[in-house]
N, C-alpha and C positions, 0 to 999 in steps of 0.2 A: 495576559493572553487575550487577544482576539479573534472573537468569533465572526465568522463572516459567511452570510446568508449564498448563494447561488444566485440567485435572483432577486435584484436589489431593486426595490422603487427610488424615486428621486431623492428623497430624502435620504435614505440608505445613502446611495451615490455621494452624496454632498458629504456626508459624515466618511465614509470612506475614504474622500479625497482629502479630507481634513486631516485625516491618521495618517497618512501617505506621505502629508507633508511635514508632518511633526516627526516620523520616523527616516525623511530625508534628512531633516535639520537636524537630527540627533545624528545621522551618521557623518556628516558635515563639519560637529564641532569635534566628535573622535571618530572614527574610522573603525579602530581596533577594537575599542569600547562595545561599538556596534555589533561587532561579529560579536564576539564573546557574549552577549547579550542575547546571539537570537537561535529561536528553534524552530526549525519546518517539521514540517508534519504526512506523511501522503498513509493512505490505505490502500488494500487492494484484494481482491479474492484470489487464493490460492487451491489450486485441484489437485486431489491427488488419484493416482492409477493402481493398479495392481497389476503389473506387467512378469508378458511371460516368458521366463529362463528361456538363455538356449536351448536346453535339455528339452523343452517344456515342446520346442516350437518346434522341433527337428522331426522330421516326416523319411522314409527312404521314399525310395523312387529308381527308375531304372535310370542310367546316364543319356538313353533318347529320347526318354518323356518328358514334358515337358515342366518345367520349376511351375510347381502351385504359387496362384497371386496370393500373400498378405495383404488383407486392408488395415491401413494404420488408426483409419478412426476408432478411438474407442469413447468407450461410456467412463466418464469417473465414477470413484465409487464414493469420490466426497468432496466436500468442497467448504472451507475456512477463511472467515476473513482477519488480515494482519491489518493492524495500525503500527505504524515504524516510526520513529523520533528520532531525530538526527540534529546535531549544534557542528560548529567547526569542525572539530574533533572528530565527528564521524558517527555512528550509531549508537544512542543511546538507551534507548528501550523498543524490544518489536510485543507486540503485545496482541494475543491470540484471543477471540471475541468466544466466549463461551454458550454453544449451541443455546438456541431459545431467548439470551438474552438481547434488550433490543439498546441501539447503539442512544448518545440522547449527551446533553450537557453535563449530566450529573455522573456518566460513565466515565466523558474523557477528564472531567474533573479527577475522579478517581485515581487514575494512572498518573498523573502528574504530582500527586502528594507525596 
């Protein structure tokens, strides 16, 4: 696996493009090999709501008055981040970050053992 900074100085860059090109020429001499070989990675923050039933939200009113506005904005009442692991084949581990812990090399090591 390779780790890759976001902001890369020259050197980074150079070593980058060197990976780049040894992971075209591997996919060069086999194709198939390639795939089978490789894993993407993305994360993301996921929110959740506590929304309200129709039951919840049903108001009467006379049939001339006029329809109360809803506003849709709401507040979440939380918010979790996913790391997702996908090869060919499609999804292989989504993995939920445990409040307080902080993310770091030695975490995403972890998940991959």
């Amino acid at each position: 696996m390779k780790w890759v900074p976001k902001c890369l100085n020259a050197d980074q860059k150079h070593q980058q493009s060197q990976l780049s090109e040894q992971d075209l020429e591997f996919f060069r001499r086999d194709p198939n090999d390639f795939l089978l070989q490789l894993l993407t990675m993305d994360e993301t923050w996921l929110y959740h709501y506590d929304l309200e039933t129709k039951q919840q939200s049903m108001e009467w009113w006379h049939s001339s008055s006029p329809r109360p506005k809803k506003f849709r904005v709401q507040k979440s009442v939380g918010k979790f981040f996913a790391s997702i692991f996908c090869d060919q084949d499609g999804i292989l581990l989504v993995d939920y970050l445990p409040k307080g812990q902080t993310i770091n090399a030695e975490y995403y090591s972890s998940l991959l053992v």
